[in-house]
C-alpha positions as CSV (number, residue, x, y, z in Angstrom):
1,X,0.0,0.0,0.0
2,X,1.1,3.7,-0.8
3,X,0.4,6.7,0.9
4,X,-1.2,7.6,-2.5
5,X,-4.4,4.8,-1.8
6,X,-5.0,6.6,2.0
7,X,-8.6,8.6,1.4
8,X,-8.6,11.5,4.0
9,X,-10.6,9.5,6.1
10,X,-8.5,6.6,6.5
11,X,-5.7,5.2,8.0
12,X,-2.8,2.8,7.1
13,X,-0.6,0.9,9.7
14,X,2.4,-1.2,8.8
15,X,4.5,-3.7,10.9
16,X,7.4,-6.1,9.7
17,X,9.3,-9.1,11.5
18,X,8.5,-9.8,15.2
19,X,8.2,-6.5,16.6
20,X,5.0,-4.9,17.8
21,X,6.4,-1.3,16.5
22,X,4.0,-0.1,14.2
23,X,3.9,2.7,11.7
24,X,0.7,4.3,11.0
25,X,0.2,6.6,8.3
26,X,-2.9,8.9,7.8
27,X,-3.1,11.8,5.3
28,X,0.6,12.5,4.6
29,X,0.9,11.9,8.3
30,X,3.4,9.4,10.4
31,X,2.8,8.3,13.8
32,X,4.3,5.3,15.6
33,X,2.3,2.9,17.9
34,X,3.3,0.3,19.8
35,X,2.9,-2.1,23.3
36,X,4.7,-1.8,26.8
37,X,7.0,-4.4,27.3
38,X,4.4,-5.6,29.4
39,X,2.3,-7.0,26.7
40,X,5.6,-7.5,24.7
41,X,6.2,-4.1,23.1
42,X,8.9,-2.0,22.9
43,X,6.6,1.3,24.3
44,X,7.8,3.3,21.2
45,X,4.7,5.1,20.9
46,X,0.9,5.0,22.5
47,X,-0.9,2.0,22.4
48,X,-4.2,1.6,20.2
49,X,-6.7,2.2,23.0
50,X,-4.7,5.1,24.2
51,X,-4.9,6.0,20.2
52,X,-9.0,5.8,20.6
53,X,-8.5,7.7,24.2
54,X,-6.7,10.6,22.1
55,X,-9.1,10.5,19.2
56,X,-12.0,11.2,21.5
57,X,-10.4,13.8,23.7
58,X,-9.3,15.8,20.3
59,X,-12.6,15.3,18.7
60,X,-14.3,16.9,21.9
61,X,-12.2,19.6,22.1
62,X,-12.6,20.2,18.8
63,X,-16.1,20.0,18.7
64,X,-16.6,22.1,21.8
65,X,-14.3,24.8,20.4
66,X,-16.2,24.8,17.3
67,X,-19.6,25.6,19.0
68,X,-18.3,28.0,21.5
69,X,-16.9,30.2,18.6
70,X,-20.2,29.7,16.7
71,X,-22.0,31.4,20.1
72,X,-19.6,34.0,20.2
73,X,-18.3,32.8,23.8
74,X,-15.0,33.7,25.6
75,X,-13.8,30.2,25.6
76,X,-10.1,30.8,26.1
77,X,-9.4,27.4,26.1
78,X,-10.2,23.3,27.1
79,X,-8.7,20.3,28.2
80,X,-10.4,16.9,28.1
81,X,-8.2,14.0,30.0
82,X,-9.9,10.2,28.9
83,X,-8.8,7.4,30.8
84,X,-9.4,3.8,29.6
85,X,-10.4,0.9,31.6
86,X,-12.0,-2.8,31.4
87,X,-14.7,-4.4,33.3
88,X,-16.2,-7.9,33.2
89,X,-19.7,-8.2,34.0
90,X,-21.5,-11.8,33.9
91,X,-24.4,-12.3,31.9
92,X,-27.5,-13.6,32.5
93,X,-26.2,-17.1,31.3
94,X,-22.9,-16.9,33.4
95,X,-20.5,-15.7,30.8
96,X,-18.6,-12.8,31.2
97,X,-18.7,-10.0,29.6
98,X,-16.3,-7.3,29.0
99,X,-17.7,-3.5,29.4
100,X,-14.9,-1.2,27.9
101,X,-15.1,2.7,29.8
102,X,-13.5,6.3,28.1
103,X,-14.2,8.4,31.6
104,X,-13.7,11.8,30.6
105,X,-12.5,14.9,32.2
106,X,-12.8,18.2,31.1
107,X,-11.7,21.5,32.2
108,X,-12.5,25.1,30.5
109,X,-11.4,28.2,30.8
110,X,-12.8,31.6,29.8
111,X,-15.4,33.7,31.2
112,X,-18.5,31.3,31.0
113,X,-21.5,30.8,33.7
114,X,-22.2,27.3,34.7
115,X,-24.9,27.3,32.1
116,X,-22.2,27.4,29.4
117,X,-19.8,24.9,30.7
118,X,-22.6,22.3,31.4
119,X,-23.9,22.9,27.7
120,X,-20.2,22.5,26.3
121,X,-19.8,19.6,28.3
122,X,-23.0,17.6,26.4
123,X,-21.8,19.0,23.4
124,X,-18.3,17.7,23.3
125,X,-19.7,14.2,24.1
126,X,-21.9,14.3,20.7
127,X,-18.4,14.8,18.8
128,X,-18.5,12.6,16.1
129,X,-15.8,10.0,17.3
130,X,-17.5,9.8,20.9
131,X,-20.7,8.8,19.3
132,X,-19.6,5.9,17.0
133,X,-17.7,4.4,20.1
134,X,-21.2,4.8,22.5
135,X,-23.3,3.6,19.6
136,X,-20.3,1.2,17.7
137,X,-19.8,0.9,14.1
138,X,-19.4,-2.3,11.4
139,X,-15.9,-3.4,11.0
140,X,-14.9,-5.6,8.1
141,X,-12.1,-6.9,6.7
142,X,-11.4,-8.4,3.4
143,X,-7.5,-9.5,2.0
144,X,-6.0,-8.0,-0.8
């Protein structure tokens, strides 16, 4: 694959030999991603759930930013901290179940009453890339 077959929606990752070390291109873009030792990386970059972790904190400070501006508030700026973390719950037939949780945290600064922050709060969580993780997506796969 070339970076000349990436849409701007898409993503490619590449990985040779043993290693875990993987290079992800998107748009003209590099990144690196990668394991902890622990689950037999090399921690040379984030991890794919901390890559989902960043996606939704940019998306919904993005998407706040983009309605505050569109209100003509003095949002002078926000921060939104997602932390990942796994739960098993059993199901009615005994099996467990994993339950996957992206708590986020957000701060923001500006001048704004507590009417504003509370209404940029539920609109960063309708950003685009928190919805399709609360309400999932199709996945497929096919070989070339």
């Amino acid at each position: 694959m070339t970076v000349d077959s990436i849409s701007g929606k898409g993503a490619i990752a590449h990985l040779s030999g043993e290693s875990l070390t993987t290079q992800i291109v998107m748009k003209g873009h590099e990144l690196i991603g990668d394991e902890p030792p622990s689950s037999g990386g090399h921690d040379k970059g984030p991890a794919p759930r901390q890559m989902l972790a960043a996606s939704i904190a940019m998306c919904q400070v993005m998407t706040a930013r983009l309605y505050a501006s569109r209100k003509g508030w003095n949002l002078e700026g926000i921060s939104v901290q997602v932390d990942y973390r796994k739960e098993e719950e059993s199901s009615a037939e005994g099996a467990k179940v994993p339950l996957h949780f992206f708590d986020c945290l957000l701060e923001v600064r500006g001048n704004l009453d507590d009417k504003q922050k509370q209404r940029l709060i539920e609109i960063a969580m309708r950003c685009p890339v928190s919805r399709v993780v609360r309400e999932g997506a199709v996945v497929t796969a096919t070989l070339r």
